[in-house]
N, CA and C of each residue as an Amber inpcrd file, in Angstrom:
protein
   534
 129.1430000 -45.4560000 -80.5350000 129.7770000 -44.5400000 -79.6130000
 130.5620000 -43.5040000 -80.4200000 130.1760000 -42.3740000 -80.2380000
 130.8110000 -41.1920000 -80.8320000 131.9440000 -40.5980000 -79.7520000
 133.4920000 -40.5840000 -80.6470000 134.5410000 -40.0590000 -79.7930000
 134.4380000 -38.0610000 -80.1870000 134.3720000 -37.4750000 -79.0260000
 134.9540000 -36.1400000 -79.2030000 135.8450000 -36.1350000 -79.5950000
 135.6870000 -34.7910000 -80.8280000 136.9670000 -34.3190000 -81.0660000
 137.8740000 -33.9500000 -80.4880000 139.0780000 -33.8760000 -80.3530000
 140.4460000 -33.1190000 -79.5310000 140.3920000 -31.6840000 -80.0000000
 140.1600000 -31.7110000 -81.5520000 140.7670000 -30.2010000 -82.0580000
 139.7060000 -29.3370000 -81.8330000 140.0820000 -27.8700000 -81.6050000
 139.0580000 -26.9840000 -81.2260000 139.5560000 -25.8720000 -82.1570000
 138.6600000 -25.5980000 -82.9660000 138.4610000 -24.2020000 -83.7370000
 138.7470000 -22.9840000 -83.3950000 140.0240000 -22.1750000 -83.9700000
 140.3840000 -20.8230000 -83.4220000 139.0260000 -20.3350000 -84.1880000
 138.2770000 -19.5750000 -82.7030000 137.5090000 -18.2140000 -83.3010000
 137.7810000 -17.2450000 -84.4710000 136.8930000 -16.8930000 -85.4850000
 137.4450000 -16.3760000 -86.5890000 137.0820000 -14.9900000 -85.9410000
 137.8160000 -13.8790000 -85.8830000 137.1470000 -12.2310000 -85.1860000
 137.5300000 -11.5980000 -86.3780000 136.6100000 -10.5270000 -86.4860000
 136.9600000  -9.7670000 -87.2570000 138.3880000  -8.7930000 -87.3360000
 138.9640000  -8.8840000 -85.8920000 139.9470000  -8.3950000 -86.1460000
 141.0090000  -8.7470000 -85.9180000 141.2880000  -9.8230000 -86.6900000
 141.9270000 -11.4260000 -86.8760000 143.6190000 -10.6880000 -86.9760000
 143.6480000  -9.4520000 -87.9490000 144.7680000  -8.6140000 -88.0400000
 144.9930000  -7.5560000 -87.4380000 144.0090000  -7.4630000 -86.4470000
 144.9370000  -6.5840000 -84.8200000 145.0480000  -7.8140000 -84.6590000
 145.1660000  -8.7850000 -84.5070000 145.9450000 -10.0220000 -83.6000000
 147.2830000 -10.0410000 -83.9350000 147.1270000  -9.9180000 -85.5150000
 148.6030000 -10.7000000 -86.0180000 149.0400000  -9.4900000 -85.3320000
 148.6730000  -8.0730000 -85.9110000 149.7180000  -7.0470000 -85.5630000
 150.0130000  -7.1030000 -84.3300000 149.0890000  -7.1920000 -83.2870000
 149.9130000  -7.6380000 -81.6720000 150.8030000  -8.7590000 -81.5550000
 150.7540000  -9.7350000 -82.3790000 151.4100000 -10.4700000 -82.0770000
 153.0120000 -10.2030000 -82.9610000 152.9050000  -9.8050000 -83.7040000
 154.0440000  -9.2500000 -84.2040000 154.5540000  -8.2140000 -83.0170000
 154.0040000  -7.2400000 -82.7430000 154.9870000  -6.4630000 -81.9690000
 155.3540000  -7.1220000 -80.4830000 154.7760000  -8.4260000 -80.1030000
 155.2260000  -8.6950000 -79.1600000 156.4860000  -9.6750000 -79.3240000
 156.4830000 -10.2520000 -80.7550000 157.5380000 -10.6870000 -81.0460000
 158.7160000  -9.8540000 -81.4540000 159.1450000  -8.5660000 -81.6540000
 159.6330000  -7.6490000 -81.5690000 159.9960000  -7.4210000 -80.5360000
 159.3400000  -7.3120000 -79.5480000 159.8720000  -7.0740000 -77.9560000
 160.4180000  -8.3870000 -77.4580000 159.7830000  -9.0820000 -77.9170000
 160.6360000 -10.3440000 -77.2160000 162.1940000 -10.3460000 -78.2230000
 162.1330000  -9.9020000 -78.7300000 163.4980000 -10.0140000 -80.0070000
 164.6640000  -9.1500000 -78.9480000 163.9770000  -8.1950000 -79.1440000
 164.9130000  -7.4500000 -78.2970000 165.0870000  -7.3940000 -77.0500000
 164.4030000  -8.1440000 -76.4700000 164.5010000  -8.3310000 -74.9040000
 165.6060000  -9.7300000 -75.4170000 165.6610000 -10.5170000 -76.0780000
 166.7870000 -11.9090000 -76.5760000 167.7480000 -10.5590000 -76.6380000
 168.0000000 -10.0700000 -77.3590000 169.2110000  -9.4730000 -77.5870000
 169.8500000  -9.1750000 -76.3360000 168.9800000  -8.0730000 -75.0080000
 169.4820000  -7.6670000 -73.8630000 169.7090000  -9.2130000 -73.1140000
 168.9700000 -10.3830000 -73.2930000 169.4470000 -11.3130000 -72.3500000
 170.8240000 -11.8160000 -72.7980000 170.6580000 -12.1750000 -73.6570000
 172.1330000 -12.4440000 -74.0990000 173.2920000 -11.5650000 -73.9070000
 172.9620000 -10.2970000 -73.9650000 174.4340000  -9.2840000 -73.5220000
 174.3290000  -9.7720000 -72.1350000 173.2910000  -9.5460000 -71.1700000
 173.2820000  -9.6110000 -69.9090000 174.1970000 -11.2650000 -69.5760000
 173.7620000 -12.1150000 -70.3510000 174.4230000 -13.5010000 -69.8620000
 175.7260000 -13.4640000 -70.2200000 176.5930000 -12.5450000 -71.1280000
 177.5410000 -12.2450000 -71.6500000 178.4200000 -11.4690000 -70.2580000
 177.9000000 -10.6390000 -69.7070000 178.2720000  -9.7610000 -68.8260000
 178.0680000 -11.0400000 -67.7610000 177.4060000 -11.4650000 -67.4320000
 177.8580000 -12.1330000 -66.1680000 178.6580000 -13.7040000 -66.4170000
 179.0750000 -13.7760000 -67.5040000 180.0670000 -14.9060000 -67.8370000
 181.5630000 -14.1210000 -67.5860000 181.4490000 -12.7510000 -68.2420000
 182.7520000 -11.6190000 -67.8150000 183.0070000 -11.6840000 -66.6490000
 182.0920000 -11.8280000 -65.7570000 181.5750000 -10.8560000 -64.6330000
 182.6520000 -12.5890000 -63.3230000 182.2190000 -13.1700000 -63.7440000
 182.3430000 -14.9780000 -63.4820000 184.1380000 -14.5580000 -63.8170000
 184.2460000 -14.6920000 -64.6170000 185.9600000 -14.7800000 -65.0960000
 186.6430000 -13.9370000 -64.0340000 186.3370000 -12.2610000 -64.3080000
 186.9870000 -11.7330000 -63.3210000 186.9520000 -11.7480000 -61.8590000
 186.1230000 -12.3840000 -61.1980000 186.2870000 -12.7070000 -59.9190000
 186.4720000 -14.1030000 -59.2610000 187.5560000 -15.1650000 -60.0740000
 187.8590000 -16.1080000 -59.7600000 188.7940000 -16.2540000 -58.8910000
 189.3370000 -15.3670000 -58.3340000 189.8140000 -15.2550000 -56.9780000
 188.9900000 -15.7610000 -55.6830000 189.5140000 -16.1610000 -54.8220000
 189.2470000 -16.8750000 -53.6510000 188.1680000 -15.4170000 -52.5230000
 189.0250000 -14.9060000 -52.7920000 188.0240000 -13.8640000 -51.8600000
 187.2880000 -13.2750000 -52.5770000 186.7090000 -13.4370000 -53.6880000
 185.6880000 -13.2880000 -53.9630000 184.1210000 -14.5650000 -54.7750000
 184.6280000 -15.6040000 -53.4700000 183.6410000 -17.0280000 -53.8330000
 182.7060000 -16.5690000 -54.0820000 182.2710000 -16.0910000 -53.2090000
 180.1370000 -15.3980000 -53.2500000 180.0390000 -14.7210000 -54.0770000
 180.8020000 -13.7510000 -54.4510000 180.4920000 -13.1490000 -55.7140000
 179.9700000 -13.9490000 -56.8770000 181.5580000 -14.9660000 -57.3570000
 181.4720000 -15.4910000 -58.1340000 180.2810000 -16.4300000 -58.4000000
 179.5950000 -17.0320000 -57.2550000 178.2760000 -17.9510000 -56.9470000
 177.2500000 -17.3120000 -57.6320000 177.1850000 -15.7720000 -57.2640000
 176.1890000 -14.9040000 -57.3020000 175.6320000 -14.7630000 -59.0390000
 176.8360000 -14.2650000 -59.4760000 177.1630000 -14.0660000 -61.0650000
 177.4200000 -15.3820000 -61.9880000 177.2140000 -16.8690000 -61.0950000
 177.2650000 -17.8870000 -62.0900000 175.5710000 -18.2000000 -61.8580000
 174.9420000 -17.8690000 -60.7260000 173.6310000 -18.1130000 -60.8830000
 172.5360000 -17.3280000 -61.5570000 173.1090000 -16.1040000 -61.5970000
 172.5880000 -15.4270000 -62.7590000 172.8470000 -15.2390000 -64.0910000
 173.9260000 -15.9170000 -63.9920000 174.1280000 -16.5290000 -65.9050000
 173.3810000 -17.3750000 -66.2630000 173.1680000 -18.7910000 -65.2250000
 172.2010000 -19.4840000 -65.2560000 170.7640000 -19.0130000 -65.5770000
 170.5530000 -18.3370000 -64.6130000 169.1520000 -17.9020000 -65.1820000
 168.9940000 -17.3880000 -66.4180000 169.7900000 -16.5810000 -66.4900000
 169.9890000 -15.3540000 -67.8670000 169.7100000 -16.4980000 -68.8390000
 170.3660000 -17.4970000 -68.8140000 170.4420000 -18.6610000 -70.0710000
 169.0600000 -19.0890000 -70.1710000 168.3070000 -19.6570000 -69.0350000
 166.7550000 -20.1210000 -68.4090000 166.0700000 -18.7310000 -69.6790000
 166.3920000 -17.6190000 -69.2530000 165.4030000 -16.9870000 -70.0700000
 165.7190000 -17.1290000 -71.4270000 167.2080000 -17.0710000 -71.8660000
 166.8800000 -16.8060000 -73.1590000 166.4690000 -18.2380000 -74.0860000
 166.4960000 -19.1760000 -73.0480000 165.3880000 -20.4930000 -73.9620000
 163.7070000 -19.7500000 -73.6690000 163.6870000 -19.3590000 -73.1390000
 162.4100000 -18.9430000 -72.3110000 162.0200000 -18.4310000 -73.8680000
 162.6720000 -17.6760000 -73.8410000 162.2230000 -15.8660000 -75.0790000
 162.2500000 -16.7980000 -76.1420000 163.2560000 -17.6310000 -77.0960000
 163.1530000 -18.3970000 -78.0650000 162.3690000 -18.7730000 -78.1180000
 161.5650000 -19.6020000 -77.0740000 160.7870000 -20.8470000 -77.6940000
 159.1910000 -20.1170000 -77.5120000 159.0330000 -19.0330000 -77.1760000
 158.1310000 -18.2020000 -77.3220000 158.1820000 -17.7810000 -78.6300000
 158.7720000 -17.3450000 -79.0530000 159.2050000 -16.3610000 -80.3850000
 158.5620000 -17.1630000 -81.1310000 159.2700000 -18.7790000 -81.0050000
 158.7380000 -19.6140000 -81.8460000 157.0310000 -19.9190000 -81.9440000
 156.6200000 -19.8080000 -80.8000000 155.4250000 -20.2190000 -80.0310000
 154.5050000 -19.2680000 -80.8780000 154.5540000 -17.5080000 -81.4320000
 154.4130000 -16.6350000 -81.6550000 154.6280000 -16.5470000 -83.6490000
 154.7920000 -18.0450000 -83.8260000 155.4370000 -17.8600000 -85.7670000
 156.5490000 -17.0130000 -85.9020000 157.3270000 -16.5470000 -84.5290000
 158.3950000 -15.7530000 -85.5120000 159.6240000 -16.5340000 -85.0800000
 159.6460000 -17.7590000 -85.8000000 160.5450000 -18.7310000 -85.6200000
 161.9680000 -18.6300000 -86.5660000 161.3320000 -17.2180000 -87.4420000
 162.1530000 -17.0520000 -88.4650000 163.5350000 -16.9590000 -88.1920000
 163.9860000 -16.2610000 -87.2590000 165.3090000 -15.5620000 -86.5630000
 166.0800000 -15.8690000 -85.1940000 165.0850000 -16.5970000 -84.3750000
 165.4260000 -17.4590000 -82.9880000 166.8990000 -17.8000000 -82.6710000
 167.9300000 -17.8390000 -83.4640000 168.9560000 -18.9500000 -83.5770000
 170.2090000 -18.0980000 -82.8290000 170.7880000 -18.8060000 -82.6560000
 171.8620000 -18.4440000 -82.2710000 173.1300000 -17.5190000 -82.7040000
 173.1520000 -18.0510000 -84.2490000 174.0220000 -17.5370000 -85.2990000
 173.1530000 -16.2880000 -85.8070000 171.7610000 -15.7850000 -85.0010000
 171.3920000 -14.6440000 -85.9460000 172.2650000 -13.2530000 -84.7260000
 172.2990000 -13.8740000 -83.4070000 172.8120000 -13.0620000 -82.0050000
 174.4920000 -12.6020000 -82.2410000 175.0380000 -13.7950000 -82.7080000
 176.7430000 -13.7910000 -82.5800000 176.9900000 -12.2950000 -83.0060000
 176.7380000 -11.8030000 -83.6130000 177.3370000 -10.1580000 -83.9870000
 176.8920000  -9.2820000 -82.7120000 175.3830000  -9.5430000 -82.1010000
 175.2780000  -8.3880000 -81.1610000 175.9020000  -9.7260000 -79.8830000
 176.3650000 -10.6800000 -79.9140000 177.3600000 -10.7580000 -78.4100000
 178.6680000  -9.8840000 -78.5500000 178.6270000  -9.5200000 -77.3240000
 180.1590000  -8.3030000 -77.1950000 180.8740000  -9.4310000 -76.3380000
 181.2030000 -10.3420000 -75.8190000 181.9320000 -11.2260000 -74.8110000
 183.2980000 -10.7520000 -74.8530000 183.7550000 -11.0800000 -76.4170000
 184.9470000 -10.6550000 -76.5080000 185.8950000  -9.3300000 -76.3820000
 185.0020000  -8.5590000 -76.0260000 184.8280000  -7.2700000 -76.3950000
 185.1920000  -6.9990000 -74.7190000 184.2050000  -7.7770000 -73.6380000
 184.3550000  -7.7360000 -72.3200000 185.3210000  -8.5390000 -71.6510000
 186.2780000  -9.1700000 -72.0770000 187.4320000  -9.7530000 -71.7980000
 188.6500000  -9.1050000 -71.5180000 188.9890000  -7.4610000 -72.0210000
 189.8180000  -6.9760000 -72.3070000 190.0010000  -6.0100000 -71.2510000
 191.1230000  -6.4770000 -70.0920000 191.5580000  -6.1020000 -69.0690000
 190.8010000  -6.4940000 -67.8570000 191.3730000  -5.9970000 -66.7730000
 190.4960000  -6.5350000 -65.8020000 190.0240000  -5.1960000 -65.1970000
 188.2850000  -5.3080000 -64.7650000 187.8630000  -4.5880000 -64.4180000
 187.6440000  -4.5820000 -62.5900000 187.4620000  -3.3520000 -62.0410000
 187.2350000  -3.3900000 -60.2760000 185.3530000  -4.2830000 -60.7870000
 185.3030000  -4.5220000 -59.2300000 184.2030000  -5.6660000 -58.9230000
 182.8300000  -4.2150000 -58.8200000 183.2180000  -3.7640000 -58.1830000
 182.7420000  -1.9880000 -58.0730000 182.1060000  -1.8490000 -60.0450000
 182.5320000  -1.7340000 -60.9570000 182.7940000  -1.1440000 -61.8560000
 181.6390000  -2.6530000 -62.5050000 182.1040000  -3.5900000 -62.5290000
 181.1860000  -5.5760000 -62.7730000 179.7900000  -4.8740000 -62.4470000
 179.2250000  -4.4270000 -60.9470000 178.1820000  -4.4910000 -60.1330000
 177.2870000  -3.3830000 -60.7880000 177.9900000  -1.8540000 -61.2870000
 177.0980000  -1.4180000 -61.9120000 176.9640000  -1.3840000 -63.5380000
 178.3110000  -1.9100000 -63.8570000 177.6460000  -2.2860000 -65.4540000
 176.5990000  -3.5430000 -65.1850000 176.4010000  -4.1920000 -64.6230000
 174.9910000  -5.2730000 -64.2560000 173.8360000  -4.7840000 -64.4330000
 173.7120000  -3.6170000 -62.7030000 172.9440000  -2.8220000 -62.9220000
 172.4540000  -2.1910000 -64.5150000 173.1720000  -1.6930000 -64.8280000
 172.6650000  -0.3000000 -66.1160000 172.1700000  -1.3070000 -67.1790000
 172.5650000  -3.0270000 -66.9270000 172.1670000  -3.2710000 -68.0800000
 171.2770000  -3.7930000 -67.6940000 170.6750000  -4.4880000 -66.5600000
 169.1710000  -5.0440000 -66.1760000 168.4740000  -3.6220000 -66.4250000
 168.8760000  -2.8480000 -65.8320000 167.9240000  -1.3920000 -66.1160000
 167.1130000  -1.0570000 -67.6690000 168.6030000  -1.6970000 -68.3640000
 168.0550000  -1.5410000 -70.0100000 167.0890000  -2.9480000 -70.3280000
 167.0090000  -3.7980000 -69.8510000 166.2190000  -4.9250000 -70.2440000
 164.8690000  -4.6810000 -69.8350000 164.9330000  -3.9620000 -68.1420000
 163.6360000  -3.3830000 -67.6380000 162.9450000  -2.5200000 -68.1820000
 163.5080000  -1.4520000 -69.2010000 163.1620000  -0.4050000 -69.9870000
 162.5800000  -0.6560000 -71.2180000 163.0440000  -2.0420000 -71.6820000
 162.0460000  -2.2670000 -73.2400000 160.6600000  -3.4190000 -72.3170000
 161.0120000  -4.1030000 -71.5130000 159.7880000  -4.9750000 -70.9440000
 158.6360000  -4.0700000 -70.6910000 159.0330000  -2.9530000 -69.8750000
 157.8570000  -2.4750000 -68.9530000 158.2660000  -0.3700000 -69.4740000
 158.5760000   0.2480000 -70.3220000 158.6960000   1.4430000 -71.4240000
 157.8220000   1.8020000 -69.9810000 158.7580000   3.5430000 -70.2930000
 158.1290000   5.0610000 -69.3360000 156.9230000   4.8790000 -69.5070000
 156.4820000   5.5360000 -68.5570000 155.1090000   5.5840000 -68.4910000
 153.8140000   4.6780000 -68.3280000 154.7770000   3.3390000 -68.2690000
 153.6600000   1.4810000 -68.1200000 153.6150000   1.6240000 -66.4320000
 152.6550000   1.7280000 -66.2630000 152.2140000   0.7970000 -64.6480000
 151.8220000  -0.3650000 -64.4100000 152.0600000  -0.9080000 -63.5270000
 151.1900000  -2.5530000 -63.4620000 150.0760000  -2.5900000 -64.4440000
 149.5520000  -1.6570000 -63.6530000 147.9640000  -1.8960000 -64.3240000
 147.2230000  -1.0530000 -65.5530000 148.4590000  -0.1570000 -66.3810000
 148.1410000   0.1110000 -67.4260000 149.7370000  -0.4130000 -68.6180000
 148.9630000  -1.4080000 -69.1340000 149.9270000  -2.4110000 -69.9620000
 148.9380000  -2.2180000 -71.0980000 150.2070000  -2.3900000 -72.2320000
 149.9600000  -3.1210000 -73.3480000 150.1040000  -4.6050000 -73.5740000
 149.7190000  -5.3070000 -74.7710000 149.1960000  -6.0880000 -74.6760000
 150.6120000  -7.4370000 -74.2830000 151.5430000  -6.9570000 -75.3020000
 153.1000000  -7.4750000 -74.9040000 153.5300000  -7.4340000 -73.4570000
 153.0120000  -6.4530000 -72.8390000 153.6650000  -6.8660000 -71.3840000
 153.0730000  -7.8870000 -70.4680000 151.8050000  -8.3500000 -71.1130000
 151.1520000  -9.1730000 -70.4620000 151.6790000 -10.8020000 -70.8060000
 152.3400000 -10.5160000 -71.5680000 152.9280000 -12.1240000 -71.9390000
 154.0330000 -13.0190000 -70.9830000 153.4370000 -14.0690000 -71.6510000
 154.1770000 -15.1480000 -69.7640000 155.7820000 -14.7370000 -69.9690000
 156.8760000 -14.8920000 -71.3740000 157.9700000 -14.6370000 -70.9620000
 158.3480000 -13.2930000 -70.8620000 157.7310000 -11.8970000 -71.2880000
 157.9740000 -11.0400000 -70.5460000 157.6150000 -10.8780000 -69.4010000
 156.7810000 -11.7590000 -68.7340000 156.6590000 -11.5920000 -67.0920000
 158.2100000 -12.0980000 -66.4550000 158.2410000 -12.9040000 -67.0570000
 159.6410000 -14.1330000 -66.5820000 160.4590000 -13.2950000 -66.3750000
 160.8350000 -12.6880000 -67.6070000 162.4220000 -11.2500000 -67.6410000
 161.7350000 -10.1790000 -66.6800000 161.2450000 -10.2420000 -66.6220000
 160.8750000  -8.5170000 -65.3160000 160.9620000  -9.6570000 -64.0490000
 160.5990000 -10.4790000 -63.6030000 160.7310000 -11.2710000 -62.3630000
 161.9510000 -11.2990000 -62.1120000 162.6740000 -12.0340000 -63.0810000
 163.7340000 -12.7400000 -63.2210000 164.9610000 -11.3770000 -63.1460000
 164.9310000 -10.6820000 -63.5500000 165.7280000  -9.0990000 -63.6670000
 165.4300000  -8.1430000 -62.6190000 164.7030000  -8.0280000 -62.0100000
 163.7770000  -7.3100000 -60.4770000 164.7530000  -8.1040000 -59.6360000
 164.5040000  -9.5810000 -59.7880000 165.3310000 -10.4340000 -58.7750000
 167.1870000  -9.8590000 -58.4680000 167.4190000 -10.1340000 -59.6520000
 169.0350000  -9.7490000 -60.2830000 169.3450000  -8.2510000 -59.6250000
 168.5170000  -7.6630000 -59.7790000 168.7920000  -6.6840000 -59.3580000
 168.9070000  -5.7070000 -58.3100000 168.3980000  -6.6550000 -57.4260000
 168.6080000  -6.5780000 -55.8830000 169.4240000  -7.2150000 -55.5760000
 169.6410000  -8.0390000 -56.0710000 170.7310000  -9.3620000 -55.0710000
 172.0950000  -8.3780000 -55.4200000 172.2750000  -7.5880000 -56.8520000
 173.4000000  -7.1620000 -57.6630000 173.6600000  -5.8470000 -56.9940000
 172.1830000  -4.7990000 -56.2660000 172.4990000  -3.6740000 -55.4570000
 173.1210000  -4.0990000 -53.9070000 172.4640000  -4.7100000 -53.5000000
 172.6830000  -5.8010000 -52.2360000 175.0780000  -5.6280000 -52.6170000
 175.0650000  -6.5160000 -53.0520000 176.2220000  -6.2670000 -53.2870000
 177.1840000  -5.3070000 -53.5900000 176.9540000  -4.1740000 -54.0610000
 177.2640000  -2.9370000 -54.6630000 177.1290000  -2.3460000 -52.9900000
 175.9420000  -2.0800000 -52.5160000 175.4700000  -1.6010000 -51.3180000
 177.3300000  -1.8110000 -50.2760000 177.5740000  -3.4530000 -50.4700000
 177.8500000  -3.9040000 -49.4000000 179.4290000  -3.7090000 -49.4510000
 179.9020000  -3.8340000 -50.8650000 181.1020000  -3.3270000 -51.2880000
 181.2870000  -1.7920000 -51.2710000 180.4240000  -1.2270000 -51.3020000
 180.7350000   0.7370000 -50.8190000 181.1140000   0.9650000 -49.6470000
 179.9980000  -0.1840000 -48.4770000 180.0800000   0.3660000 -46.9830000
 181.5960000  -0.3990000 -46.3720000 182.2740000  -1.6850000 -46.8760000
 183.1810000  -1.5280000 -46.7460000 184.4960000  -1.2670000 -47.1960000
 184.5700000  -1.1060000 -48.3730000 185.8070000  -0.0420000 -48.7910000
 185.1240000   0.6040000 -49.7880000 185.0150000   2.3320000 -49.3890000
 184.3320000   3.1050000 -50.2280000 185.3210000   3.5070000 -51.3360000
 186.6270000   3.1460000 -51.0370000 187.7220000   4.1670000 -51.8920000
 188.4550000   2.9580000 -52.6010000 188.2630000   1.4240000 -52.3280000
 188.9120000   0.5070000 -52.9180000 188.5250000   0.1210000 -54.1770000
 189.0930000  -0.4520000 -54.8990000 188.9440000  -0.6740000 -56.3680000
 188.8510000  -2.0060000 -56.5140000 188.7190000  -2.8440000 -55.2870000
 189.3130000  -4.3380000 -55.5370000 189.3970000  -4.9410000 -56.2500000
């Protein structure tokens, strides 16, 4: 009785190095899409602190579940990176200089002021995933990858729930700073 093999032979193509090179630049984008998740999870840990006040529970719900996620992705993006050989840089201690946390601690900001620094910065995470001029259906090869699908889902999401709120804080005090 002959057992099949398990292992299966990567196809050798001739253009074995457009692979690597795609796969390098998608590890590049995923690099820097880690960088924007991490500010972004940074901003809504800020975002969490300053609205620990009572009248603002839902907020605070809102902005601890999207830290959560934010965190969901950036294991997401790591263990891709890794997935991808560029396991070189993944870590934590390579991020600590581009986290600003401390940086966002300093004073207290209106909830108004939280809602669209959110905004501008999902906007910037949306801007290296899916770059001017990408449509659904004309992508490169990086946008087709499962954890850049994740961060455009996952940030599309954020970013309604985050206008939703903004929306809802204008219509009732347009002039308050709360």
């Amino acid at each position: 009785m002959q057992v099949a093999s398990l292992v299966i032979d990567v196809p050798k193509s001739p253009d074995s190095t457009a692979n690597r090179r795609e796969s390098w630049k998608t590890v590049e984008v995923l690099r820097e899409l880690l960088a924007h998740s991490i500010h972004l999870r940074d901003l809504y840990r800020n975002a969490r602190w300053q609205t620990a006040a009572v009248q603002f529970r839902r907020l605070r719900q809102l902005f601890d579940a999207h830290c959560k996620q934010q965190i969901h992705l950036i294991d997401v993006l790591i263990d891709r990176i890794r997935a991808l050989n560029g396991a070189g840089s993944p870590f934590a201690r390579d991020f600590l200089d581009r986290a600003r946390f401390s940086e966002l601690l300093r004073g207290r900001a209106s909830t108004r002021h939280l809602l669209v620094e959110l905004l501008d910065a999902h906007e910037s995470v949306l801007s290296v995933a899916l770059p001017a001029g990408t449509h659904y259906g004309q992508v490169s090869s990086w946008t087709r990858d499962f954890a850049v699908g994740q961060v455009v889902l996952t940030n599309d999401q954020q970013i309604i729930a985050v206008s939703e709120q903004l929306m809802c804080r204008e219509r009732l005090s347009p002039t308050d700073e709360d």
